[in-house]
Each structure stands twice: as structure tokens, then as C-alpha cells.
C-alpha positions in Angstrom: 32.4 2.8 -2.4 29.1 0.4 -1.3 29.2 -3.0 -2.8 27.0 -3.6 -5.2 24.4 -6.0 -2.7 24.3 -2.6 -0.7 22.9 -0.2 -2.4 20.2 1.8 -0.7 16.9 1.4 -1.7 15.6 5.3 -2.1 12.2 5.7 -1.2 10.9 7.2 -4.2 10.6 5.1 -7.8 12.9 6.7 -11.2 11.0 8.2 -14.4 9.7 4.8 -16.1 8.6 3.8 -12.4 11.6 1.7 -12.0 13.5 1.6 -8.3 16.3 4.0 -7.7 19.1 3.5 -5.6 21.6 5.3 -3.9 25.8 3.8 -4.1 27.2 5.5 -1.5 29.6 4.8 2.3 28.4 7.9 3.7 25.7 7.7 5.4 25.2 11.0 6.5 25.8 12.5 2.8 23.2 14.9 1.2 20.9 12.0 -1.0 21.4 9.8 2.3 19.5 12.4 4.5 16.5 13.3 2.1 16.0 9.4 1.4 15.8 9.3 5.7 13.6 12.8 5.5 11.3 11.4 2.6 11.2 7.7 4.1 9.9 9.8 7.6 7.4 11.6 5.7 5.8 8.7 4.1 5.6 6.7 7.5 3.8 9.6 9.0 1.8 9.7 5.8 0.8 5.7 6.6 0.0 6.8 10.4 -2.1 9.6 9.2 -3.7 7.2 7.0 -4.6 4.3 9.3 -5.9 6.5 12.2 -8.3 7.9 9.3 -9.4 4.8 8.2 -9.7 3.5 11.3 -12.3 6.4 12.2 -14.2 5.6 8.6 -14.2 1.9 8.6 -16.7 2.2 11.7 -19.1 4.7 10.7 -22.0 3.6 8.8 -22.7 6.8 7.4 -19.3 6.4 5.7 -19.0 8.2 1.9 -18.5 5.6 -0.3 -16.4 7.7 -2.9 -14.5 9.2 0.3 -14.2 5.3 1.1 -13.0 4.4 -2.2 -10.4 7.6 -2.4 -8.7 6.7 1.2 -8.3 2.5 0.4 -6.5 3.9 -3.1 -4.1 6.2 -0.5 -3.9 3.2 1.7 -2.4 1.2 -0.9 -0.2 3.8 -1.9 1.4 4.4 1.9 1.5 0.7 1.9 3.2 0.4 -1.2 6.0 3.4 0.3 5.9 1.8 3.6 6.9 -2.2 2.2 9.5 0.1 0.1 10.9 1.6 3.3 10.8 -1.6 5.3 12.5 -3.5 2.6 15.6 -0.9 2.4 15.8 -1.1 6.2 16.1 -4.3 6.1 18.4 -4.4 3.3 21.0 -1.7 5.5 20.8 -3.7 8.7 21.7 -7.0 6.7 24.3 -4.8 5.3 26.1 -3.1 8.3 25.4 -7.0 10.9 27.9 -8.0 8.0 30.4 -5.4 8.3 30.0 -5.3 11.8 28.9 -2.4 12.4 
């Protein structure tokens, strides 16, 4: 079983908004594959979102409710995205010290 300084950070936060995590030494295990599908989704989510914004932030005839609605989704894909780079990170750390 993982050691407790490796559990996986899942990319999605438990009822009372808390962080979930995943214990687990197979990587290729059901809960191991939808964290890597979800983590996918939310990245293309943050692409999506910056192209978008990208296109809004230049044009003066910008909506500013439509302005206000995309920097709330912003912060959200940034909030998933900081999630996602932090249990990357956390897995490499973990397998340079295994070795693997």
C-alpha cells in the first residue's frame, strides 16, 4: 500500500469541500484512471478558457457581465489547474524517490 506522504491528490474536492485523496500502488487502477481522465478534462477546460479570454480581454465592446462570468470560470480552472499541478508534483517527488 502508498505511504502515507504519497497519497494522490484527486482532482475533485470531498462533500464539506475538503481534498480527497486516493491510497493506492496501482497506478493504473479504476480511481487512478478517472482522477487522470478528470485532471485531462479540467486542463482542457483551462485552455478553452484562456483562448476565450484572450479573444475578450481585447475587444472593447466586451459584455461586462459576460466579462465578469468568464474571470469567475477563470478562477475556477485555475483553482483545478494549481490542484492538478500540485498532485503532479507531489507523484514525481514520489516515484524520483523510489526510483522509478
Amino acid at each position: 500500500m502508498t505511504a502515507p506522504n504519497e497519497l494522490r491528490l484527486l482532482p475533485w474536492l470531498g462533500p464539506e469541500g475538503k481534498p480527497c485523496y486516493l491510497s493506492t500502488d496501482d497506478r493504473g487502477g479504476y480511481m487512478s484512471r478517472l482522477a487522470d481522465d478528470i485532471e485531462a478534462v479540467q486542463l482542457g477546460t483551462a485552455t478553452d478558457l484562456l483562448e476565450q479570454a484572450s479573444k475578450s480581454f481585447t475587444n472593447p465592446d466586451a459584455d461586462p457581465d459576460e466579462m465578469k462570468r468568464l474571470a469567475k470560470e477563470l478562477a475556477g480552472a485555475l483553482r483545478d489547474v494549481l490542484r492538478v499541478a500540485t498532485s503532479r508534483g507531489h507523484l514525481l517527488a514520489a516515484s524520483e524517490l523510489q526510483g522509478t
